[in-house]
N, C-alpha and C positions, 0 to 999 in steps of 0.2 A: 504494500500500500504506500502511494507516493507521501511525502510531506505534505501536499499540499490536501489533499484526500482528508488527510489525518486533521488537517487543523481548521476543515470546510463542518467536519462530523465534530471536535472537540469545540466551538462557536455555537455551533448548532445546540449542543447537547447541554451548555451554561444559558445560554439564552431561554434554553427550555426549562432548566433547573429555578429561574428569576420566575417562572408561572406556576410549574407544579411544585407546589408548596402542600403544608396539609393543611389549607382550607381546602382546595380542589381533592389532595387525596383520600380526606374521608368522605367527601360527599356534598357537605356541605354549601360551599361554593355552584359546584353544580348543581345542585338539588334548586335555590334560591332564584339563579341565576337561567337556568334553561329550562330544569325537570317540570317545573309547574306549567309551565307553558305547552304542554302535551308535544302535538309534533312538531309545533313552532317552532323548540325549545334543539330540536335535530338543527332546522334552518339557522337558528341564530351560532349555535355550534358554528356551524361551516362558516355563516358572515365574520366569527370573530377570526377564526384561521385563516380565512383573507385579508385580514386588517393586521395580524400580527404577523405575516407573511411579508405583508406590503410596505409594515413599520420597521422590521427587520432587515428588509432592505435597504429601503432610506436610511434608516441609521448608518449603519454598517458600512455602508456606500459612504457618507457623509465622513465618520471617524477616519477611512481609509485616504479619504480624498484630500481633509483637512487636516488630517495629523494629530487627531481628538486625542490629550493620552488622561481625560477625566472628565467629570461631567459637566462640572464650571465651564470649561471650555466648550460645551455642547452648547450648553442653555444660554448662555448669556450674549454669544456672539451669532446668536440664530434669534431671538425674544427680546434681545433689550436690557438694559439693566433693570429696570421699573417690573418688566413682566418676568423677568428671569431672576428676581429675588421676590417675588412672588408662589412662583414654581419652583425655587429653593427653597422655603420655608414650608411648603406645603409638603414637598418630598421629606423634611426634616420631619415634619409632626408625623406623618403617613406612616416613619420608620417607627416613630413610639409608638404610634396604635395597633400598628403590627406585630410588635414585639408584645403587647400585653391581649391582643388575641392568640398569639401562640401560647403565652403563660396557660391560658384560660383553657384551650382544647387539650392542650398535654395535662393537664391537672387532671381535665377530665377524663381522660384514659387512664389514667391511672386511678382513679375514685370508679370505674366501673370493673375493672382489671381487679385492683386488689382491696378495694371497698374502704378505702381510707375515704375521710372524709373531706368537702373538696377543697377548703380552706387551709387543712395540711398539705394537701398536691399541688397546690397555688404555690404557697409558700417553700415546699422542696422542690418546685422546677424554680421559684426565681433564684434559690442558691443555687441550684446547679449551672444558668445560665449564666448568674454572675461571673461564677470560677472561668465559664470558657471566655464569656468576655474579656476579660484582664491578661487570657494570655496572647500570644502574637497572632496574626492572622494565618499562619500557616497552618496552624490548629482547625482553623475553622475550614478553609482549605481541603486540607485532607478529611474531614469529617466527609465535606460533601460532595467529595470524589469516590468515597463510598456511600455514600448513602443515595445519590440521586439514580444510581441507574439500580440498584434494589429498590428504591420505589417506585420507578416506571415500571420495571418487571411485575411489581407486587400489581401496581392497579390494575393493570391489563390484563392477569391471573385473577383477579375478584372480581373484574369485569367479567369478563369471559365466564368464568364460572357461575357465576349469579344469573349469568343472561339462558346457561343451558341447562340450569337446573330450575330456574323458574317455575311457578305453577300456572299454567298457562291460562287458569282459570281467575287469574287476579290482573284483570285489565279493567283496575276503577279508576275515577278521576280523584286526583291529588283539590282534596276542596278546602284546607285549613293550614296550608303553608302559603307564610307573607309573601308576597311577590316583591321582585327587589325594582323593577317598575310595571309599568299598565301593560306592556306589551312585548314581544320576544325580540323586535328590532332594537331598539332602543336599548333592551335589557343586557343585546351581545355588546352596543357602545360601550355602555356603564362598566360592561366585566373590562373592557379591554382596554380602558382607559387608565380606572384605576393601576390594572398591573403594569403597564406602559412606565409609571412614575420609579416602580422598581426597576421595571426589566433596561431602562432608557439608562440609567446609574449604573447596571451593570457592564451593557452593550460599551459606553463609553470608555472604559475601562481596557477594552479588549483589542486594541491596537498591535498588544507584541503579537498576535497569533495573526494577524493579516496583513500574511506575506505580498499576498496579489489582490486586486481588486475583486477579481471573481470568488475568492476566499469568502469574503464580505457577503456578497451578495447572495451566492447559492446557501453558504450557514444562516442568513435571515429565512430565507424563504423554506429551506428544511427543515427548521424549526419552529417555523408556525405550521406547516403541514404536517408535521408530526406533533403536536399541540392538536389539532384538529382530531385527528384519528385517538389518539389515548382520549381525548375531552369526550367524544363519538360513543366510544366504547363505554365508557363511564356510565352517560347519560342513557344510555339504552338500559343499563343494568339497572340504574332506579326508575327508572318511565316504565319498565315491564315489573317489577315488582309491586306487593298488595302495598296499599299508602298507608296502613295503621304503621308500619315503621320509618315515614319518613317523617316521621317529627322526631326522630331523634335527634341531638347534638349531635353525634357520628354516625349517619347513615348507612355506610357499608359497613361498619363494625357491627351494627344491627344486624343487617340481615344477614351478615356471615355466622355471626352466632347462632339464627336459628336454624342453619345447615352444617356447621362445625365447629365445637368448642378449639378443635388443633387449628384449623384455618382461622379462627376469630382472634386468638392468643398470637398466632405469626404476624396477622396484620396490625394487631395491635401495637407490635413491638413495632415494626416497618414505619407504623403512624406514630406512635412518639418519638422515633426519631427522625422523623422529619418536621416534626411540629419543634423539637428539639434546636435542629439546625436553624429553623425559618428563625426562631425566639432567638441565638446566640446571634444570627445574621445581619436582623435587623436591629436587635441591640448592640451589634458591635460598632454600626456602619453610623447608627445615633450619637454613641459617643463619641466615636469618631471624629465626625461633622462637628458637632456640637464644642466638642474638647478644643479643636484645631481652631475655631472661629472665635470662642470667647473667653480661651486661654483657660480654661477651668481643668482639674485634676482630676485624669483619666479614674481613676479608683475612686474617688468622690462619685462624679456622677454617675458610676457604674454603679453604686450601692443608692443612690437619690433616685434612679431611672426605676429599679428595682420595687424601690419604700412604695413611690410611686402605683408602681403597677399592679401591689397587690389588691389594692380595693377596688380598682377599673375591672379587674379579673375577673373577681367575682359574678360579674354582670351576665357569666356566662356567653360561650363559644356562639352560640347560634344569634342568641343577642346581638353582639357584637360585630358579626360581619353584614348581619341586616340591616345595621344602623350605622356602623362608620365608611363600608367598603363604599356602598353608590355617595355617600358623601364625597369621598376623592375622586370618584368615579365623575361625578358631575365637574370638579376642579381641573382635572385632568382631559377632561373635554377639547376646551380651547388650543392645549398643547398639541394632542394625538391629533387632532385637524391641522393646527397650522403645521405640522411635520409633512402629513401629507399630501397638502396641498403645495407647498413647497418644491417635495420631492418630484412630485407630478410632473410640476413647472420645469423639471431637468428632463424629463425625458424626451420632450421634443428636440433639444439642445443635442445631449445624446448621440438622437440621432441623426441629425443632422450631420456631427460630427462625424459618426460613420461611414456617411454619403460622401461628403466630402476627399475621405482618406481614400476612400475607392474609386 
């Protein structure tokens, strides 16, 4: 396999790791965001895999072309100062809310796992979080060089599974889960907005691995096509299941349970650590930001971010991505647009250029 092969699949494969997270890997995310929408919820699926296809692109293209080697350099000389410390600060706060929705889902596997109650599992994931936060980022690093492609593997296995063991006699409507808005178009913007704010801080990031232009551009667009296909699979697995278990907190951990104590216990581990990593990720990347811009003491706000985040927790996992994700998701709007629109505007240029050389 060439280098360049190598580093079109390793782009691809982080870009994807900034979306599947464990709100998406238990269910939740999907469940909110597409499931309820019956087969809407399919279409909106695919709308978003073309839009995170399309954004994958334009980035990636954009980092390669300008020399991006961080996200200040993305946002500020494409947005403005005015609207680009706007969209810095909004990525800033987006990183704390995310960090104390993973507190809140990992506590919860573990308060249904080992039936501790959920105020202790709150409080032993923010020490545990802490500890990896304070140490180097290679830690974190390596954590999710193992853990991302075991839970791609895992969803796709509980996908798959769930969809051929199903009871094919449970095709009811989903009538008592929130909807994250009115309709399933919209609802694919809102998903793909909000992650956009993560996955854009990643992407900007990823200049040593793009050797060549095409590097860039085929790792954006294999990475929301393969985002599309795992999200596909997902959503099929709760749209054919009976709905008395999708009001769970963790929806696949549900209905795995009530087909295998061994498969519910594998996935459970698979989902705390990835709700693990998402928590240490976005907590690291907060202080981080945070530390560097207002001069404050990494180990300080590392135990403040923490104090912080265990009474937000509490609110509970489902709570809280109902209620904060389409909030950024609406913030993130004007950004995922003007990216696009933008990028659009180059591809006549492009080609032109093409025409030209030949």
């Amino acid at each position: 396999m060439s280098e360049e092969i190598k580093n079109i699949f390793k782009v691809a494969s982080i870009y994807m790791a900034t979306i599947i997270g464990a709100g998406f890997a238990s269910g939740q995310e999907i469940l909110q965001f597409f499931s309820v929408y019956y087969e809407g919820g399919f279409y909106g699926i695919v709308l978003a895999g073309i839009l995170f296809s399309v954004l994958g692109y334009i980035v990636l293209d954009r980092v390669y072309r300008d020399r991006i080697k961080n996200y200040d350099e993305f946002v500020f000389p494409a947005f403005g100062w005015f609207a680009g410390w706007i969209i810095e600060i909004s990525v800033t706060v987006f990183m704390f809310c995310l960090f104390c929705i993973m507190i809140a889902g990992s506590g919860r596997v573990l308060t249904e796992k080992l039936g501790i109650s959920e105020e202790y599992s709150i409080l032993v994931m923010c020490f545990i979080s802490m500890v990896f936060i304070l140490t180097s980022i290679k830690g974190i690093v390596v954590l999710s060089t193992v853990v991302t492609p075991v839970l791609v593997t895992g969803i796709l296995f509980a996908g798959l599974y769930i969809i051929s063991s199903r009871d094919t006699s449970a095709f009811n409507a989903v009538t008592y889960i929130k909807n994250a808005t009115d309709n399933w178009f919209f609802s694919a913007l809102i998903y793909v907005s909000y992650n956009s704010l993560m996955s854009i801080v990643v992407m900007s990031s990823l200049l040593p691995y793009l050797k060549t232009k095409r590097t860039g551009r085929i790792g954006g667009l294999l990475g929301g096509m393969l985002l599309c296909f795992v999200a596909f699979i997902l959503n099929a697995a709760l749209y054919f299941y009976s709905p008395f278990l999708m009001e769970k907190e963790l929806p696949v951990l549900g209905i795995l349970g009530d087909y295998s104590n061994i498969l519910s216990v594998l996935y459970a581990v698979i989902l705390w650590l990835a709700m693990l990593l998402s928590s240490v990720t976005s907590g690291f990347c907060f202080v981080d930001r945070v530390s560097s811009k207002l001069h404050i003491n990494r180990p300080v706000l590392a135990i403040l971010i923490c104090a912080v985040a265990i009474p937000v927790s509490t609110l509970g996992f489902s709570r809280l991505i109902s209620g904060i994700y389409p909030i950024f998701g609406y913030i993130g709007l004007f950004m995922v647009f003007s990216i696009l629109i933008s990028g659009l505007r180059l591809i006549p240029t492009g080609l032109y250029g093409i025409r030209r050389k030949k």
